[in-house]
C-alpha positions as CSV (number, residue, x, y, z in Angstrom):
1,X,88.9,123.3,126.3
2,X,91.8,121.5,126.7
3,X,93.4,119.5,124.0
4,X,93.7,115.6,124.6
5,X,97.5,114.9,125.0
6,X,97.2,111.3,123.9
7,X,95.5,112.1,120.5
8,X,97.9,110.8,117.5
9,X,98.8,113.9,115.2
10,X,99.3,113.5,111.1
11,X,103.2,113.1,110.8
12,X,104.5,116.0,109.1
13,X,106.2,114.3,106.4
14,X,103.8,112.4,104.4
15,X,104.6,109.3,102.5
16,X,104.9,109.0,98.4
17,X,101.7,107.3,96.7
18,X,104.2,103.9,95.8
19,X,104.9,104.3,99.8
20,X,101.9,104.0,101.2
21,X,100.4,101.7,98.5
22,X,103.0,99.5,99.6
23,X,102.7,99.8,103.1
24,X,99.4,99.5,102.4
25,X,99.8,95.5,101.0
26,X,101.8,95.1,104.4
27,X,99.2,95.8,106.1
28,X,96.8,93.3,104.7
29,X,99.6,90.4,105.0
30,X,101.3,90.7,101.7
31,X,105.3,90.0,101.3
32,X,107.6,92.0,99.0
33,X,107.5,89.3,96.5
34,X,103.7,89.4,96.6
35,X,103.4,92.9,96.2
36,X,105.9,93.6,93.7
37,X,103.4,91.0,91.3
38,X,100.1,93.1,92.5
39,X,102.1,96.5,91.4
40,X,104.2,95.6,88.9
41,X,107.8,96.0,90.8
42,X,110.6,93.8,92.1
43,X,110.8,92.4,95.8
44,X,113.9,94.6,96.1
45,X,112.4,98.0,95.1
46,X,108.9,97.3,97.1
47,X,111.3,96.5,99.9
48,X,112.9,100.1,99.1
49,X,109.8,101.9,99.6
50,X,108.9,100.4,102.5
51,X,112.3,101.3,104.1
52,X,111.7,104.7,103.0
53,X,108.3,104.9,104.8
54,X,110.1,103.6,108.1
55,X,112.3,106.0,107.7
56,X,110.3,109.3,107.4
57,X,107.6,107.8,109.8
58,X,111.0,107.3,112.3
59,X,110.4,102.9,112.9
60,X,113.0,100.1,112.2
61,X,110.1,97.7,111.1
62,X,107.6,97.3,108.9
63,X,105.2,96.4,111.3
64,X,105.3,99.5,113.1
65,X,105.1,101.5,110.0
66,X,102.0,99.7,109.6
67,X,101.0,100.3,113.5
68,X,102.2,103.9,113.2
69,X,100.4,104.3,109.7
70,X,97.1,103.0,110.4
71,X,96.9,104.9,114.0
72,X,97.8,108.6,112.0
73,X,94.9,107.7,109.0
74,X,97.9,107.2,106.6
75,X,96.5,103.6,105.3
76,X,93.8,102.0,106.4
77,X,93.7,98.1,105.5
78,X,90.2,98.0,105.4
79,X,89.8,100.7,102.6
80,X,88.7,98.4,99.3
């Protein structure tokens, strides 16, 4: 059986639990400054974790860490 090319594959660098929470909030519509009160961090240092995430899932933006994140099962914005 051949294997379907267009399939999304688990990046092989995972993200930190304070990275994907984060990136998690983005994805349900939450700022830095929001965030940083649901965690318990400042604006700057969620906005340091999410440029981390960009970085080892290879985007410039948050949104398509988000986009690349939920596609590979890293988040999923629905999970309560």
């Amino acid at each position: 059986m051949e294997p379907n090319r267009h399939a999304e594959r688990r990046p092989a660098i995972l993200l930190s639990g304070r990275e994907a929470e984060c990136l998690l909030w983005v994805s349900r519509g939450k700022s830095s400054a929001d965030i940083g009160q649901i965690v318990g961090l400042s604006p700057r240092t969620v906005d340091s974790y999410i440029e981390k995430a960009c970085a080892k899932l290879g985007v410039r933006t948050r949104i398509e860490a988000v986009a690349v994140g939920v596609r590979t099962g890293l988040i999923d914005p629905e999970d309560g």
